[in-house]
N, C-alpha and C positions, 0 to 999 in steps of 0.2 A: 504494500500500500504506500502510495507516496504523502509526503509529506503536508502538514495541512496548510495552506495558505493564509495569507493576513486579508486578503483577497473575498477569500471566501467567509470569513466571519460573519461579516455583516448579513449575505444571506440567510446565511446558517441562524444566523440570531433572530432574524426577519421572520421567517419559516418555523422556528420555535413559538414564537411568542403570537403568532396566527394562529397554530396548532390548537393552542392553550384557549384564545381570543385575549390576549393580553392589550393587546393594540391600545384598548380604552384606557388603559390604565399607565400607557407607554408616553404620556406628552412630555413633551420636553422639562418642563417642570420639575415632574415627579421623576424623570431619569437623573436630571441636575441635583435633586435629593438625593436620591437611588445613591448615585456615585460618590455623593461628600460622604454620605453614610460610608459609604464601601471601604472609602479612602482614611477614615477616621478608624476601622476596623485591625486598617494595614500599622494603622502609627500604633497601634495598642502593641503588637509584636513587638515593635521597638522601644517604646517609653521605657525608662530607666534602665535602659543597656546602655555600657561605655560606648563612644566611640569603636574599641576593637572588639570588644563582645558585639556587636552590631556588625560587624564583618564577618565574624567565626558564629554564626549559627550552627545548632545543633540539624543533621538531617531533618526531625522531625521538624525542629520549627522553621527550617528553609520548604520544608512541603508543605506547612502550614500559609508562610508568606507567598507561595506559590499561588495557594489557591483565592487571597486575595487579593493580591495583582490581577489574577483572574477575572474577578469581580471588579474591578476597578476600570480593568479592560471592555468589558462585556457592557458592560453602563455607558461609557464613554463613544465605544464604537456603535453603538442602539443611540446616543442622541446626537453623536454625529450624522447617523442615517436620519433620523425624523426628521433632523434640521437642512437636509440635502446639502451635508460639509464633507469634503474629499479630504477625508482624518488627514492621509498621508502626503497631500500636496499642502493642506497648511500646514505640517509638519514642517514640510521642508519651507514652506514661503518663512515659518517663523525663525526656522535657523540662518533665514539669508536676512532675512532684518536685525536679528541677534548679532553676527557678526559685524553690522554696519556699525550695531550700535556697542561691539566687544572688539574695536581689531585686536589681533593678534600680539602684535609689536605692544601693545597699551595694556593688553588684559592679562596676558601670561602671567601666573601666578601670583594671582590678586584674585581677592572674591570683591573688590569692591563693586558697587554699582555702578551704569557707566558714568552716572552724572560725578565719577568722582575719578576718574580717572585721568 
């Protein structure tokens, strides 16, 4: 079986949530919820882990973070589709205005912001 695409997600998610008749329950809003919820689930993993304990997860809690990233995925790629947004072209539109606004020569190892740099 070949490999699953990023491609095909969104189908896949579309096709799901029709199945179910989720649809009603899919507005933008409530996915915009969905997802901070999701995303607030992911930080709990984290909360009070050092810095290097937050790199060296145990298997378990790396398949646990797995499966929220999941969630987090799955929400974000669902209200990018209702909202008719091509995830991965603003992706990239946002990395080509980032750099505008981070060159290279300025930003290398600095976390400032760019208004500070």
């Amino acid at each position: 079986m070949s490999k699953p695409r990023f491609e095909d997600l969104s189908r896949r998610l579309a096709e799901f949530a029709a199945e179910r008749d989720w649809e009603q329950f899919h507005s933008p809003k409530n996915l915009a919820m969905a997802l901070a919820a999701e995303t607030g689930e992911l930080l709990e993993h984290f909360q009070w882990l050092s810095e290097t304990q937050s790199a060296e997860l145990s298997q378990e809690a790396l398949d646990a973070v797995a499966l929220e990233l999941a969630d987090v995925q799955v929400y974000l790629v669902r209200l990018a589709d209702r909202l008719g947004i091509d995830l991965v072209a603003a992706a990239h539109r946002k990395i080509d205005l980032n750099a505008e606004k981070y060159p290279a020569d300025k930003a290398r190892g600095h976390a400032r912001k760019y208004d500070r740099l």
